[in-house]
C-alpha positions in Angstrom: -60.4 37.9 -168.2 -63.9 36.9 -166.7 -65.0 34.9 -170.4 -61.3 33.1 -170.2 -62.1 32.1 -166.8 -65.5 31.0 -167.5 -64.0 29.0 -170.3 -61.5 26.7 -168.2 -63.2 26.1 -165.5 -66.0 24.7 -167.7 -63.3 22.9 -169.1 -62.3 21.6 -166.1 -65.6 20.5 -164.9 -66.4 18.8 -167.9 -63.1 16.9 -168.0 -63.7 16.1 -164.6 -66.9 15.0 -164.6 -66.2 11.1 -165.1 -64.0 11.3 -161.8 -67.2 11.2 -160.4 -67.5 14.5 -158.7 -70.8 15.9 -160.4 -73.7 15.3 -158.0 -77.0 14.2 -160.5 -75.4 12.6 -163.5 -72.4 10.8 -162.6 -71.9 8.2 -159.2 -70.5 9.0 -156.5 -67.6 7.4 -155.0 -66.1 7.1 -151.6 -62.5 7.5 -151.0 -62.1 4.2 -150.1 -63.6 3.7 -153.9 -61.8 6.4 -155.8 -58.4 4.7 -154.6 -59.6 2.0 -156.6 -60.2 3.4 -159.8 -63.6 3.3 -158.7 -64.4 0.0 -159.3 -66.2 -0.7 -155.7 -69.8 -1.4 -156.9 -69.4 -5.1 -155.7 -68.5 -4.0 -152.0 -70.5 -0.6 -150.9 -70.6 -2.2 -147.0 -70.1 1.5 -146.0 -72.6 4.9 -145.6 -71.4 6.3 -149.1 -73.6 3.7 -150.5 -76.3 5.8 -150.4 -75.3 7.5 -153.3 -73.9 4.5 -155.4 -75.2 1.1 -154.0 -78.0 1.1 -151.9 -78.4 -2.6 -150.9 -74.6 -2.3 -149.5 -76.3 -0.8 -146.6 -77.9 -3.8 -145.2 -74.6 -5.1 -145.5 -73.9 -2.7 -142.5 -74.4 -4.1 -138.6 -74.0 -0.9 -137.0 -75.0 2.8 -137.4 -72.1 4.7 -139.0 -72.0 8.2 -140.2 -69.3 8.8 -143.3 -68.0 12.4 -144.5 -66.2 13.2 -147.5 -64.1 15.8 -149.0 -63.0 16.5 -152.6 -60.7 19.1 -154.0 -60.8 18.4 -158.1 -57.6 19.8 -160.1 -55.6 21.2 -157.7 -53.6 24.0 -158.6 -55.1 24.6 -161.6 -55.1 27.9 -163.0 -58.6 30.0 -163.4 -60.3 26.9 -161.4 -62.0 27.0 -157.7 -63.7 23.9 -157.6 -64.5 21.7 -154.4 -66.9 18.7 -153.5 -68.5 17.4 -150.0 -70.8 14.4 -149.2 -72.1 13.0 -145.7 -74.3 10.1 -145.3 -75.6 8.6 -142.6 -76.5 4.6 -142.5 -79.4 3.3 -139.6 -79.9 -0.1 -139.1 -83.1 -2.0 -138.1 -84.3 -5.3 -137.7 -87.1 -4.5 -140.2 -84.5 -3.1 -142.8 -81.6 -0.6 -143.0 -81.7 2.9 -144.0 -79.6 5.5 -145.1 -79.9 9.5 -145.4 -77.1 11.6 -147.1 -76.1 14.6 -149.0 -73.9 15.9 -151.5 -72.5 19.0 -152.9 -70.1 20.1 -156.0 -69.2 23.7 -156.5 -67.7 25.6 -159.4 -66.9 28.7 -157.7 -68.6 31.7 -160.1 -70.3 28.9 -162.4 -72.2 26.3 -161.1 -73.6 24.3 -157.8 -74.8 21.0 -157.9 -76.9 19.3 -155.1 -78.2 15.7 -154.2 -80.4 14.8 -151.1 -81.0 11.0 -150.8 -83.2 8.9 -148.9 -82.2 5.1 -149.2 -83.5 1.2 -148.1 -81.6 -1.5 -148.0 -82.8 -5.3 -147.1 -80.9 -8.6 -147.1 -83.1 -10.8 -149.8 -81.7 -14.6 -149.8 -78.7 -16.3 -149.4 -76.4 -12.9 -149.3 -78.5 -11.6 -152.3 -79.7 -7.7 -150.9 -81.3 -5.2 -152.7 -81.9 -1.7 -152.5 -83.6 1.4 -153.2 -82.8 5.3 -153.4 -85.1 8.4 -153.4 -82.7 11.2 -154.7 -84.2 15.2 -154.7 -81.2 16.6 -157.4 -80.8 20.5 -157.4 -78.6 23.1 -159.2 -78.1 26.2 -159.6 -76.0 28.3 -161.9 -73.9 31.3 -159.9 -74.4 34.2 -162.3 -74.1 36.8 -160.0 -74.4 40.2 -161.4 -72.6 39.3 -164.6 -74.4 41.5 -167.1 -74.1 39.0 -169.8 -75.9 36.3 -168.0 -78.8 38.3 -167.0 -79.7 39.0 -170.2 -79.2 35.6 -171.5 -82.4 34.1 -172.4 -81.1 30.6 -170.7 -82.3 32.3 -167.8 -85.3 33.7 -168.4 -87.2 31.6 -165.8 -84.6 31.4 -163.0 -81.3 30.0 -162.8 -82.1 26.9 -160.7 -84.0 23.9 -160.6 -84.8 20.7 -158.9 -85.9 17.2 -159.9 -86.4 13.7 -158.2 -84.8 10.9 -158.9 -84.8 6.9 -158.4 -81.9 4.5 -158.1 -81.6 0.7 -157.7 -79.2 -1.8 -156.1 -78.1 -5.5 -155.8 -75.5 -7.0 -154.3 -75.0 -10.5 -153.8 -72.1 -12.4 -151.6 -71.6 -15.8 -154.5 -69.1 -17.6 -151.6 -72.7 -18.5 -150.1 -73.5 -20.5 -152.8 -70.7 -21.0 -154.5 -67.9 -24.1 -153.2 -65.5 -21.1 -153.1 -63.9 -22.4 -149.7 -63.6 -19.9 -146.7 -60.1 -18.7 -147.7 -61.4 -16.6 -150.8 -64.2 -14.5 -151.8 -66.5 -13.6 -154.4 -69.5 -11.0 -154.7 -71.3 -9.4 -157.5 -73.0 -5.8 -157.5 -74.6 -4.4 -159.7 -76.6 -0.6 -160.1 -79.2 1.4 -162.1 -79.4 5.4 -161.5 -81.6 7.9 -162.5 -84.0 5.3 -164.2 -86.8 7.8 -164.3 -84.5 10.2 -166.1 -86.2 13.7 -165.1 -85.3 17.1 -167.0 -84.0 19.4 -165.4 -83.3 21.7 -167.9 -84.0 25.7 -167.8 -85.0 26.8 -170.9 -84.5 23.5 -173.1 -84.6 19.6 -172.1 -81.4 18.3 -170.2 -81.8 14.8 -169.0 -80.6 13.3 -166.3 -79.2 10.3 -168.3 -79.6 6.8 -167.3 -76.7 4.8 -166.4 -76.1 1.1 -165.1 -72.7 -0.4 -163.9 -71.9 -3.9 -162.9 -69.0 -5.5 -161.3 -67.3 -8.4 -159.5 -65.0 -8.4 -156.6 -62.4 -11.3 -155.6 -60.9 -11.3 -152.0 -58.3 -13.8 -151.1 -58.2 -13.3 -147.4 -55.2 -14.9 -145.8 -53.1 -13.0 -148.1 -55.7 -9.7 -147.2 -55.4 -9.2 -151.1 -58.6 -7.7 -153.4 -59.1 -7.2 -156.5 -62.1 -5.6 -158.2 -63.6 -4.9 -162.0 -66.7 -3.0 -162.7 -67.7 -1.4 -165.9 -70.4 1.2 -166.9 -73.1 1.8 -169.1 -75.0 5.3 -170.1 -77.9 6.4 -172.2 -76.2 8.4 -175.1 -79.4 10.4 -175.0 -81.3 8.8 -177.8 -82.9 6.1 -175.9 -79.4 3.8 -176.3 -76.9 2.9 -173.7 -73.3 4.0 -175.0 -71.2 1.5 -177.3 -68.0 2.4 -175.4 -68.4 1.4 -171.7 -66.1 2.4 -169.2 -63.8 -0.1 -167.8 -62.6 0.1 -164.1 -59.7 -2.4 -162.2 -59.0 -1.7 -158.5 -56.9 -3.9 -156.2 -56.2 -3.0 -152.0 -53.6 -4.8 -150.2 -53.8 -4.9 -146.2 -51.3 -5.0 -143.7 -51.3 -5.2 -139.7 -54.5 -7.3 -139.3 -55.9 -4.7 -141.7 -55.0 -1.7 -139.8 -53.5 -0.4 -142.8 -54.6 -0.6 -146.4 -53.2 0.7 -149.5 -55.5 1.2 -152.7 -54.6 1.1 -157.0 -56.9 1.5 -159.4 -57.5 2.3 -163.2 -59.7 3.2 -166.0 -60.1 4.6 -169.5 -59.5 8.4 -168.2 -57.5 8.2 -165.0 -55.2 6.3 -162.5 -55.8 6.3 -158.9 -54.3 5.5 -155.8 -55.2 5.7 -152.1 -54.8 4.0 -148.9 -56.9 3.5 -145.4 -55.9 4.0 -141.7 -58.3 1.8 -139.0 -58.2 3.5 -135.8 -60.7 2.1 -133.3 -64.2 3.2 -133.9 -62.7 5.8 -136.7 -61.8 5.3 -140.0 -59.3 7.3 -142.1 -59.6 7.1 -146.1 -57.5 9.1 -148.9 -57.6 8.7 -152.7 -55.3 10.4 -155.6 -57.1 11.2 -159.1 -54.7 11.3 -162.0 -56.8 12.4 -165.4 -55.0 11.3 -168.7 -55.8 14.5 -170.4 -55.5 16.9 -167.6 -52.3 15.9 -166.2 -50.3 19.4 -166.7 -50.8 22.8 -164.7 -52.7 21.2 -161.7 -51.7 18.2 -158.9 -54.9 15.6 -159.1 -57.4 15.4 -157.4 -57.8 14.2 -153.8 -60.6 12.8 -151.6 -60.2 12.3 -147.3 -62.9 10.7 -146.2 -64.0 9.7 -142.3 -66.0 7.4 -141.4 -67.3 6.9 -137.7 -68.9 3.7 -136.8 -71.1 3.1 -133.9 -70.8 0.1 -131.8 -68.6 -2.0 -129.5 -64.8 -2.1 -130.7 -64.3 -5.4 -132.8 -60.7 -7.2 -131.7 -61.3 -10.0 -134.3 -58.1 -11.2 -136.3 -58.3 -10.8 -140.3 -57.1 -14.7 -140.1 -60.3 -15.7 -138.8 -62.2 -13.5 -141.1 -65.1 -15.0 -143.2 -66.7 -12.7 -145.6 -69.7 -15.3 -145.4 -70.7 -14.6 -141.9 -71.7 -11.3 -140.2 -71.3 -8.7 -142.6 -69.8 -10.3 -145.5 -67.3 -7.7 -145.4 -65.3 -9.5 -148.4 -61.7 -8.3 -147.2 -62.7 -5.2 -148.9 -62.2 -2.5 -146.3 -60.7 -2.2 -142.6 -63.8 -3.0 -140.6 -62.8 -6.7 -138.6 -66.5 -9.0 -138.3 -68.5 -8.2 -135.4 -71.7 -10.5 -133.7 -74.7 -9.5 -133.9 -74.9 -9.3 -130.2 -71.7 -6.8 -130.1 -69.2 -9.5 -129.1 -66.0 -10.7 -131.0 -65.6 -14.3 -131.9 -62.8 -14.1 -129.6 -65.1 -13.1 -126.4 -67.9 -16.1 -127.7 -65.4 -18.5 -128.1 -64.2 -18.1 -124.8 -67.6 -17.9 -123.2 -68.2 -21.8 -124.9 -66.7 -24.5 -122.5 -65.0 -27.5 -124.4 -65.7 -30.8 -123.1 -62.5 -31.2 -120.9 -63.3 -28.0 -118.8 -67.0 -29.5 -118.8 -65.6 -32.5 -117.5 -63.4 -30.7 -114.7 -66.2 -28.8 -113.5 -68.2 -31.6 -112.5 -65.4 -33.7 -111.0 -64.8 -30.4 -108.9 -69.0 -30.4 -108.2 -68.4 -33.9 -107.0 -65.6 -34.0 -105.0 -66.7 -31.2 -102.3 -70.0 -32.8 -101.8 -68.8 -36.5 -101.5 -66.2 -34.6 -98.4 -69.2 -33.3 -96.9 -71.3 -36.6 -96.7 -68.2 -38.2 -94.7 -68.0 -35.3 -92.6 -71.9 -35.9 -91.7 -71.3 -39.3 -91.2 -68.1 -38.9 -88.9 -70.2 -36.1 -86.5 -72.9 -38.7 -86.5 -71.4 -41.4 -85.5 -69.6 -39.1 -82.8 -72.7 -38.0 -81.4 -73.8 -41.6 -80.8 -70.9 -42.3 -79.0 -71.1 -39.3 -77.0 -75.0 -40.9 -76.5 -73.7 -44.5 -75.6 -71.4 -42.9 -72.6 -74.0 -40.9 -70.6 -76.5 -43.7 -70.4 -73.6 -45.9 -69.1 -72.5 -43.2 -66.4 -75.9 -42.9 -65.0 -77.1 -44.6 -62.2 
């Protein structure tokens, strides 16, 4: 009972692994992301990009702190397997950083860590890069299971850690690009693991490299986006695969994008999610569908929250321009904000226009031309009065 056991949950994990759940060798997603088939590369402007895009971090105007929580395969027989991340994102004049952590557990198999220090910086023209410091740990849950203690796989422990590096760009194209302000356009793009450390027990197991690339088209009056990334990975013999992975997301939000609701595809799976803005707080859910696991379990589901720091932004999604501020593309919930924590709302009616400038000094000059006739009238009074006793006296 305990080898059949062992057998699908392995299984599982393995055909689970491209949903993006394992913690060293495969990116991690967002919610907001996996509704979207996971094609988000081009619009990480939240804390999870710690794990997936660092340079959408400095893309982020205020400190925000982002939780996540993954259930893979529910309901499926002879599996226990669940998934957590939190990252935090810190902004700076000098730069903007980001600290998170992530965890995927096979119950009775297997425990996967990551630990990631990030840096983000705007570069030119809406280009931003990044950098991540990853520390990846795992650990196989053996127990006292007699055959595993006298496998020779374990003969020097069953855990171990290695350090990773990841890199980042992401570049907002309406800034150079005669795109108008009614649409969008930005470009990401993504290499993890490049140093590709071992972390095997008793015989190499690589880290493999992987790079992914993708493009993200907003049209924002219509709050419509639709995104395409696809990626690459070492095969193992010094060569990226031949058969890339090819992702399509679109989001769709209503109610001055209060609301948002998420589709996405790729090779393995179909997703679906939506997004719920409620002031400062941020709601996200996705739905993981895998093509050859689609029997004996219900998906797999992600709720992330995300809590941002900062005054509340009031600012239309009409008068949204993904050029300015944050360059927020129309790609999540979060409504421009100032750099100084006010709303174009509260500037614009803190700028005078030329009638009320106008007004305002007709008003100046109207009380102090009254005064001067008032002078002149108690003047000329006070000669009279003047005139009058020099005539009465003697």
């Amino acid at each position: 009972m305990r080898r059949k056991r062992f057998c699908i949950t392995l299984c599982a994990i393995l055909g689970f692994v491209p949903a993006a759940t394992d913690a060293a060798e495969i990116y991690h997603t967002s919610a907001r992301a996996a509704g979207m088939g996971s094609a988000f590369l081009a619009s990480y402007d939240e804390a999870a990009a710690v794990f997936s895009n660092p340079a959408g971090l400095a893309a982020i105007p205020e400190p925000e702190i982002f939780c996540l929580y993954g259930k893979p395969l529910a309901g499926l027989p002879g599996v226990a397997m669940w998934s957590g991340d939190i990252a935090v994102a810190l902004p700076f004049t000098f730069g903007h950083f980001g600290l998170g952590y992530s965890v995927f557990q096979a119950d009775g198999l297997l425990r996967e860590q990551a630990a990631a220090l990030a840096y983000g910086q705007e570069m030119w023209q809406g280009l931003r890069a990044g950098i991540t410091l990853k520390y990846l740990f795992h650990d196989y849950l053996i127990g006292n299971d007699p055959l595993a203690t006298i496998d020779p796989v374990f003969n020097h422990g069953t855990s171990r850690g290695v350090f990773s590096v990841d890199l980042g760009a992401l570049w907002s194209l309406e800034r150079i690009l005669p795109l108008g302000s009614e649409q969008g356009l930005a470009w990401g793009m993504a290499l993890r693991n490049l140093n590709e450390p071992d972390w095997g027990l008793a015989s190499e197991d690589r880290v493999l490299l992987e790079g992914q690339t993708g493009l993200l088209w907003a049209m924002k009056p219509w709050g419509f986006t639709a995104t395409a990334d696809v990626l690459f990975r070492n095969t193992g013999a010094g060569q990226m695969r031949e058969d890339p992975l090819v992702f399509f997301g679109v989001q769709k939000t209503f109610f001055d994008r209060q609301l948002a609701v998420r589709l996405g595809a790729n090779p393995l799976e179909i997703t679906g999610g939506f997004g719920v803005n409620w002031g400062p707080w941020v709601i996200d859910y996705a739905a993981i569908f895998k093509f050859n696991l689609l029997s004996d379990n219900f998906g797999s589901h992600k709720v992330g929250l995300t809590f941002r720091f900062g005054p509340e932004p009031a600012t239309p999604a009409a008068e949204l321009h993904p050029s300015a501020g944050a360059d927020r593309h129309e790609s999540g919930l979060r409504p421009q904000r100032t750099p100084a924590g006010k709303t174009k709302s509260s500037m614009s009616k803190a700028r005078p226009t030329r009638a009320t400038k106008a007004k305002a000094k007709a008003k100046s000059k109207s009380p102090s031309k009254g005064k001067s006739k008032g002078r002149a009238k108690t003047k000329s009074k006070s000669k009279s009065k003047s005139k009058r006793k020099k005539t009465q006296q003697p």
